[in-house]
N, C-alpha and C positions, 0 to 999 in steps of 0.2 A: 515379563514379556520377552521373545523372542526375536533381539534386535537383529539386525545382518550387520549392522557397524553402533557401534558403543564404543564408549567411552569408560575406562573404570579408573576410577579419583586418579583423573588428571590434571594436573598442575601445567599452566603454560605461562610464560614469559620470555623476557630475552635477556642475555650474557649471565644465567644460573639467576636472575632476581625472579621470585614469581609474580605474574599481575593478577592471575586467576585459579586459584588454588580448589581441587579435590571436585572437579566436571564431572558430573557423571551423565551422561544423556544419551538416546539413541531411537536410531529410526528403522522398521523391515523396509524389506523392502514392499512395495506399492504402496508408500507413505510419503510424504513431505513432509521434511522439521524443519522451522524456518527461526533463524534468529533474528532477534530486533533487539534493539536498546541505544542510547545516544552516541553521535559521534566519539570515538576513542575508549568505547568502555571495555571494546578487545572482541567483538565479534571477529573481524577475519584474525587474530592471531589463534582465537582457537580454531579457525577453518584454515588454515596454513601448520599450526601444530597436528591437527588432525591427517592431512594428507602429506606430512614428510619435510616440509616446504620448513618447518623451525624444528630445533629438538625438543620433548618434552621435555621437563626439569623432574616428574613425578607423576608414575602411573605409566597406563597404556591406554593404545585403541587398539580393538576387536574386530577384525572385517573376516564375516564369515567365517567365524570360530578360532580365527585365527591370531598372535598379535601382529601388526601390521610390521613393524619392524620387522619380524622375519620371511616377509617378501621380498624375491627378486624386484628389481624396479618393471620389468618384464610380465611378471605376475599378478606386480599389483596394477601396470595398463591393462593389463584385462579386466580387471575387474572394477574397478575406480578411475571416472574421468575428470575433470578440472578446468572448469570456466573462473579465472582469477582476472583482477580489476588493471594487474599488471600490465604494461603497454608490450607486444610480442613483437619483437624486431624480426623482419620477414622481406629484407632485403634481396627482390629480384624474384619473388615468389609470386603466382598469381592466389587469388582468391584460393581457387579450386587448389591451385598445390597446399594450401594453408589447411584446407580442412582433409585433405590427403592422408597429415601427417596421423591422424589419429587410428590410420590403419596400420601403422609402423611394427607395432604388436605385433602383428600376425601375420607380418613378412618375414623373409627370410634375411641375411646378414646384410645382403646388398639391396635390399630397401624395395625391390621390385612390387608394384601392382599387378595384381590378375585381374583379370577381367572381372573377378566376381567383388575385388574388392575396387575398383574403379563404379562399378553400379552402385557398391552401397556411399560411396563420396557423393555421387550422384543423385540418389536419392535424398541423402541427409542434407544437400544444398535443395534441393526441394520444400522439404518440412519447414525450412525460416526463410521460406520466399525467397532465396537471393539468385535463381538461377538468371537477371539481368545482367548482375556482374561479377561470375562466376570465375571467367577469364579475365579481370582489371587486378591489376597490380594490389597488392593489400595495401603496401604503404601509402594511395593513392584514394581511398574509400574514408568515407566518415568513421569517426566512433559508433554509431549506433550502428551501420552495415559491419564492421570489424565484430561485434558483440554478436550478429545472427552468426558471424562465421565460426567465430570461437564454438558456439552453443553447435553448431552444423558440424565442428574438427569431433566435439565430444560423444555426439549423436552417432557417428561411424566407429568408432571404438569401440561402441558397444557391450557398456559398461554394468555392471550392475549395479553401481551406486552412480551417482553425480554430484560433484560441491561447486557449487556458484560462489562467487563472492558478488552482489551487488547488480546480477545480472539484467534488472534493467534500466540500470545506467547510461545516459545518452540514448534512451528511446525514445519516441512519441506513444505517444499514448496507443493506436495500432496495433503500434510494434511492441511494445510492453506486453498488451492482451494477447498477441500472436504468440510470445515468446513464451508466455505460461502456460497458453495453449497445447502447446507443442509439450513443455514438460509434465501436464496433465497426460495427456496422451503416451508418454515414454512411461510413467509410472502407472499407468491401466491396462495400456496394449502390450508394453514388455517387461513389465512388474521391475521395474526399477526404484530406488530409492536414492530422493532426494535430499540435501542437504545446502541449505543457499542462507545468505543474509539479504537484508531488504531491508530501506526505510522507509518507503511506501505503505503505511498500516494498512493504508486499506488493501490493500493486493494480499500481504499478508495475513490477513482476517481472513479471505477468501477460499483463499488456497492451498492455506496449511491443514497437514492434517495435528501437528503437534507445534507448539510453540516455546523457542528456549527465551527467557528476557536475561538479557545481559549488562548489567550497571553497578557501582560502586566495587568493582575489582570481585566480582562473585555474578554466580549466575543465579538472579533473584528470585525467577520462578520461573516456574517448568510445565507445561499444561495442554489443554486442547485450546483452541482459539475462544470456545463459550466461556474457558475457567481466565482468559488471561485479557482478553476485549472489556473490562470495565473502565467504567469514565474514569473514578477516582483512580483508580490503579495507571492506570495511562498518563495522567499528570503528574501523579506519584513518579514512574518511570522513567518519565522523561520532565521532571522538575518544569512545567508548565506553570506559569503564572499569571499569564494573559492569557484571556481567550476561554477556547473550551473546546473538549473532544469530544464527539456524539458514538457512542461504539455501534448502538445501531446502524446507525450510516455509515461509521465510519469515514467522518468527517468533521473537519477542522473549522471553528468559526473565531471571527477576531473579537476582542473586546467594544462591547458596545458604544454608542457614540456619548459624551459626557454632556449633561446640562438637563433640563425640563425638556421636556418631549413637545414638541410643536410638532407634530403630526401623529392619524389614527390612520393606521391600516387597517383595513375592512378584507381581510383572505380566505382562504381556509381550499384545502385539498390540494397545496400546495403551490396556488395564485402567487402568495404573499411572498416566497422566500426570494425570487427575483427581487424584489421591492424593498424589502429588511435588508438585503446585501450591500443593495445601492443606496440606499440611508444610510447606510454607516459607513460607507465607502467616501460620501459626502459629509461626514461628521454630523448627521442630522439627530438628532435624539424622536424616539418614536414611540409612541403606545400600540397594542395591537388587540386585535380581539372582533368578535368572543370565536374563542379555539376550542374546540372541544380537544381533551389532551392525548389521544388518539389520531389527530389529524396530521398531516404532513406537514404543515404548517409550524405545530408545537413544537418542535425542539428546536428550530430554528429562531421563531419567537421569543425564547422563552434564553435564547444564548443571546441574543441583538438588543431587545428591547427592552426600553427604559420600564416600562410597566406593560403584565400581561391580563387583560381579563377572559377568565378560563372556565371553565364546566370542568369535571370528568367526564373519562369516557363513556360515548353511548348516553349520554345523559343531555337531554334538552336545555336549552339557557333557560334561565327562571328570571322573573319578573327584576329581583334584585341585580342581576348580571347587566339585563340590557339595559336599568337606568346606572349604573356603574359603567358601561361605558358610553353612556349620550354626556355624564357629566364631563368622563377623559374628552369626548370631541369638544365639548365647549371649551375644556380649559387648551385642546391644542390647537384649536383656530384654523387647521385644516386636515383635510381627508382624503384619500388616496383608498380607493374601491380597486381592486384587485380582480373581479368576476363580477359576470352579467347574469349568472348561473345560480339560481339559487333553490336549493330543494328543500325537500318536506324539514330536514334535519337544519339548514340554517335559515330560518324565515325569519331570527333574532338578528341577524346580518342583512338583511334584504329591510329590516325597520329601521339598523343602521343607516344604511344606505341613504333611504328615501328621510331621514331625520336629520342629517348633511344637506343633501338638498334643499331643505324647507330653511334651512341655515345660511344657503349658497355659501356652502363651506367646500362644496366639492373638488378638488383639482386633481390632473394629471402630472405624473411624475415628472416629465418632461417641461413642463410649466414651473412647479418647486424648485427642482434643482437650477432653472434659468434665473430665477427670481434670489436664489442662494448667491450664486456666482453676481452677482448684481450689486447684491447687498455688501461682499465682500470686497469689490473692489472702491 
């Protein structure tokens, strides 16, 4: 493939030791590669080896055919910009002068703006919303405002590549999706390529188009986000022991609550996972059912609950399922109906339902966990 920046067997570390020996990866541009893998396992040393920021020990990078070492520093601002997690001291500087600096390039000795390059400062404070405080002092802004501005100094540079380290760090959620937004857009509308680290899986499932995993002093696999999102592999990755990662969701569940399940949740289309959350948030032990395994419901269930009764998908409950779980309600002694709603596909659920009732087994959640907190004290 025809990268715009690679890597060829490069070795990175610090003082000549190496941590990550013979890298080889890369992205064109109008692509995102996005690294993931556990704190310390040397993602930014190789996005800090990659743009100049460490020496290599072994190897090169390749920017546009080029190897990077033989750029001016001059040469390589134009083509490669740099959002790093580093704190930028920017003493007496406003906002707007901060994200200025990335026109510096393509001024002349004495640093002067032209009108054409004051428009595009102007604009690039546009694209991460920060034209409120454009003119406030940097040293004076939060971390997350200081992050749209870093990303707004790179944005006017007008770079061909761009390396984040960690870029939505100190964001809200918002600003997180604005700020991806915006580098979706820089790699479509001005075929840029991107290069960031993230521990946000799920952002990186999303948005990457290529994904590097970085763990045990090696880069462990290399892929598109379908070859590198599996559940095993994910816990594998990041040595997971508790819990569980859903790669469809791409979402995180804790380990379920420990003991015999004194509650039936009766869900499905996705009623239940409020209610599975806050049972285990309450150390409740719970059974659930019946889920067809296609339902929004099932993975949820099936990561929380002490016992699942389930169908396959597209497949009706059968006579066997629903007295398997009228027996779980008897032995959990109360129920929790999640939906009022019930269609041609769970009428096995709506027998549930009304089989609780003829039990006065039925409760609200808000009622259980009162009754929890009772019993505890």
């Amino acid at each position: 493939m025809d990268y715009y920046i690679s890597t060829e067997h490069m070795t990175v570390g610090y003082d000549g030791v190496p941590l990550i020996e013979d890298i080889q990866i890369g992205v064109s541009r109008g692509e995102i590669l996005t690294l993931i893998g556990p704190n310390g396992s040397g993602k930014s040393t190789i996005l800090k080896s990659m743009i100049r920021q460490l020496k290599l020990i072994a190897g090169t990078v390749v920017l546009d055919g080029h190897s990077i070492s033989e750029l001016s520093e001059r040469e390589l601002a134009k083509k490669l910009a740099i959002v790093m997690t580093e704190r930028m001291r920017a003493e007496l500087m406003t906002c707007w002068d901060v994200v200025a600096t990335g026109r510096y390039p393509y001024t002349g000795r004495l640093g002067l703006l032209s009108a054409e390059d004051r428009q595009k400062v102007d604009e690039a404070i546009r694209m991460v919303h920060a034209e409120d405080y454009a003119e406030s002092p940097f040293d004076r802004i939060s971390d997350g405002q200081r992050q749209r501005l870093l990303l707004a100094r790179a944005i006017c540079q007008e770079p061909e590549v761009i390396v984040l380290d960690e870029p939505t760090s100190f964001l809200d959620i918002r600003h997180k999706m604005e700020l991806l937004d915006v580098l979706k857009t820089m790699v479509s509308a001005r075929n840029v390529a991107v290069v960031m680290s993230l521990h946000e899986l799920d952002l990186a499932q999303k948005v990457s188009d290529r994904v590097v995993c970085v763990a045990n002093r090696s880069v462990d696999r290399y892929g598109t986000p379908e070859e590198i999102f599996q559940d095993d592999y994910i816990r594998q990755l990041y040595g997971i022991e508790k819990g569980s990662y859903n790669s469809l969701f791409g979402s995180l569940e804790m380990e379920p609550a420990e003991g015999i399940p004194s509650v039936f949740v009766i869900g499905g289309g996705g009623s239940g996972i409020p209610v599975y959350r806050a049972l285990q948030r309450n150390d409740i032990s719970f059974a659930a059912g019946i889920i067809q395994e296609n339902d929004l419901d099932w993975p949820v269930a099936h990561a929380l609950a002490a016992e699942v009764v389930s169908v396959p998908a597209f497949q009706m409950p059968d006579k066997a399922a629903v007295e398997k779980a009228k027996e779980l309600i008897d032995r959990c002694g109360s129920v929790i109906c999640c939906t009022d709603t019930f269609g041609e596909c769970n009428q096995a659920c709506k027998e549930l339902r009304e089989y609780a009732v003829s039990r006065s087994l039925l409760t609200e959640p808000s009622e259980l966990f009162e009754k929890v907190k009772k019993e505890e004290k």
